[in-house]
C-alpha positions, 0 to 999 in steps of 0.5 A, spaced: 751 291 391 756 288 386 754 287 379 754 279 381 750 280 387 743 278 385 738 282 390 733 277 394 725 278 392 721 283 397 719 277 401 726 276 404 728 283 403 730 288 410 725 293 409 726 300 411 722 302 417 720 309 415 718 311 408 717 318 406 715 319 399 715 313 393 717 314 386 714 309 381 715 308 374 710 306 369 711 301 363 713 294 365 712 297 373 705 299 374 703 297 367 703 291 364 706 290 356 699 289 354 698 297 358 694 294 363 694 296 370 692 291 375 686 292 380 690 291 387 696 296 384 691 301 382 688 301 390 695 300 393 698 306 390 692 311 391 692 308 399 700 310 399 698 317 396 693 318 401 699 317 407 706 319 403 707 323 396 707 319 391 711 321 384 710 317 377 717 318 374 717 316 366 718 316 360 712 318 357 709 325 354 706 329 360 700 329 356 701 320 356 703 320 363 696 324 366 691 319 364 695 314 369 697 318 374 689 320 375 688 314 375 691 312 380 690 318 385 696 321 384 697 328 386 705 329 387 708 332 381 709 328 374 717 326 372 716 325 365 721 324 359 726 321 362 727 326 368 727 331 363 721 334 365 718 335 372 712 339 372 706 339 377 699 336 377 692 341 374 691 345 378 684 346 379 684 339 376 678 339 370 677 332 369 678 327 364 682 333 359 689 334 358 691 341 362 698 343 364 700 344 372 705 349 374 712 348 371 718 345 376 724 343 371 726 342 365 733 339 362 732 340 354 737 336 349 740 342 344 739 342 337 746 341 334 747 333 339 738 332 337 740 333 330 746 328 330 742 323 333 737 324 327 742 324 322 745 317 325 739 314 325 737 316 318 744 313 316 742 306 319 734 306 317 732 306 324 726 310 326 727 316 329 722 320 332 723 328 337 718 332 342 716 340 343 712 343 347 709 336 348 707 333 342 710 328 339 714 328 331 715 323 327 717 324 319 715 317 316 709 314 317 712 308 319 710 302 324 714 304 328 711 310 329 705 307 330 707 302 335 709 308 339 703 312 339 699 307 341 703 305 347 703 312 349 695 313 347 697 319 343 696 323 336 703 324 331 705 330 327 709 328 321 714 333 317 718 333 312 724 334 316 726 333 324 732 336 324 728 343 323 723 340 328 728 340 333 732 346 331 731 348 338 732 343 342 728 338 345 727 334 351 729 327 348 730 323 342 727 317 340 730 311 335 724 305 336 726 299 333 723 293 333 728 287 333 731 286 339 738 285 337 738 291 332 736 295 339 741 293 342 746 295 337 743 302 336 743 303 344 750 302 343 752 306 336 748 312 339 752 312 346 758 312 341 757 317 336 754 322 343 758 321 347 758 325 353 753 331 350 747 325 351 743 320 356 742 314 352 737 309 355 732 304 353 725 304 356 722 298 353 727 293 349 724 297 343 725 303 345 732 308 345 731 313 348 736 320 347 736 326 353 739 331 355 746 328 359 743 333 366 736 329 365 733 322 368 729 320 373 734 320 378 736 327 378 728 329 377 727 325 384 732 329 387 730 335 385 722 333 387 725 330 394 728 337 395 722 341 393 717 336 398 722 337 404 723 329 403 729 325 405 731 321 400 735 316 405 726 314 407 724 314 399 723 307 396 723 307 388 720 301 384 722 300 376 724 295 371 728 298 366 735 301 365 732 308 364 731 307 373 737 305 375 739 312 376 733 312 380 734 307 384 741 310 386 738 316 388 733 313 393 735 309 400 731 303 398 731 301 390 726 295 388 727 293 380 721 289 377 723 280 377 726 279 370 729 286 369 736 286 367 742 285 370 744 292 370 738 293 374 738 288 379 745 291 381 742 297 383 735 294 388 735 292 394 730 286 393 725 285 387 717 285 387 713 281 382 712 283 375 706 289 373 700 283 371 702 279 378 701 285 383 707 287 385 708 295 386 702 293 390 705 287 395 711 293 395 707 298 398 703 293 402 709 290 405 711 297 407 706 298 411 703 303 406 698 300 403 694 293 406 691 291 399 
């Protein structure tokens, strides 16, 4: 599909006649802005599970995604940060709290391009905030900050400096900013200084994300499908923002949330309605995975 090619909605789409696995994103896909999860998404997407694997592929923490991914009965591996991290379910499962499956890949941001980037978003006053070992570290007890852990639902480790933090790398960096146009030109100052030592993306408008340049989704995906014995070509993805489009490449049908951007829409095959409408669960119906 060319950039100018606008992807006809799912009602008009030609559909693939065998599904093997769906990946799906998140925040702005399965989660509304406001971290609502509408009720036929949730039945939809735990009636697809029961048939075909189901991946929640995000950006989110793996102690951030968990909640979500129980929720909606999902039971394949988690791809989280950005790709950076795929990592199974509990197993056993012990409930409401947090535990830790089985490790399958990790791509971690090394030390000296993680502190680059702090040291660049220091120099413009942007916050800026690094992840171990699935914690969440933040140096200024900003708004931003707090923005983020709500978001995500998690608690926030302050130090006094994050450059020693991730002195031994980290799975990614974050810059939250909350002006949308200052977002746009940090997305772009922070690909420049990088270059090709990191992944830059945004999830949320809000939110810059900095990984490793082996991380995404798209590459978790493939990872996961060759562990699951699932052929790509029959895998369907369904996300919003520019950290998906990878993710959409690498499957044989990309579906991109109405409204998404257009390097996005580039990369689907048709779009679905927005989180607060339903539209994951009009996608999984229409393949014939789900009947809500």
């Amino acid at each position: 599909m060319t950039a100018s090619a606008a992807p006809p909605p799912l009602a008009r789409a030609v559909l693939p006649e065998r599904v093997e696995m769906v990946a799906l994103d998140l925040d702005g896909t399965c989660l509304d802005f406001q971290q609502q999860l509408h009720p036929r998404i949730e039945a939809a997407v735990r009636e697809a599970g029961a048939r075909v694997p189901v991946v929640i592929a995000t950006g989110r923490m793996y102690r951030s995604a968990l909640p979500w991914a129980r929720r909606l009965g999902v039971r394949a591996p988690l791809i989280c940060y950005q790709g950076a991290l795929v990592q199974a379910m509990p197993d056993p499962d012990p409930g409401e709290g947090l535990a830790y499956g089985r490790l399958i890949s990790t791509e971690t941001l090394d030390a000296a391009t993680a502190q680059l980037a702090i040291a660049v978003a220091r120099e413009h006053g942007w916050h800026r905030q690094a992840y171990v070992d699935d914690n969440l570290f933040c140096e200024e007890d900003r708004p931003e900050a707090r923005l983020y852990a709500h978001v995500g639902a998690v608690s926030i480790q302050f130090v006094d400096d994050l450059t020693l933090a991730v002195a031994g790398g980290t799975v990614k960096v974050v810059i939250v900013i909350l002006d949308g146009e200052e977002a746009v030109r940090c997305r772009v100052v922070m690909t420049d200084a990088l270059g090709a030592r990191a992944r830059v993306t945004p999830s949320y408008p809000q939110f810059i994300e900095i990984a490793s340049p082996r991380a995404g989704k798209g590459p978790a995906v493939r990872r996961l499908a060759e562990e699951l014995g699932v052929d790509l070509s029959r895998a369907v993805a369904i996300g919003d923002a520019p950290n998906d489009v990878d993710m959409l490449e690498a499957v044989g049908f990309g579906v991109a949330v109405e409204g998404a951007l257009p390097e996005v829409l580039s990369h689907a095959a048709c779009t679905c309605p927005v989180a607060k409408e339903g539209g994951v669960a009009d996608v999984l119906t229409a393949l014939g995975l789900a009947g809500v």
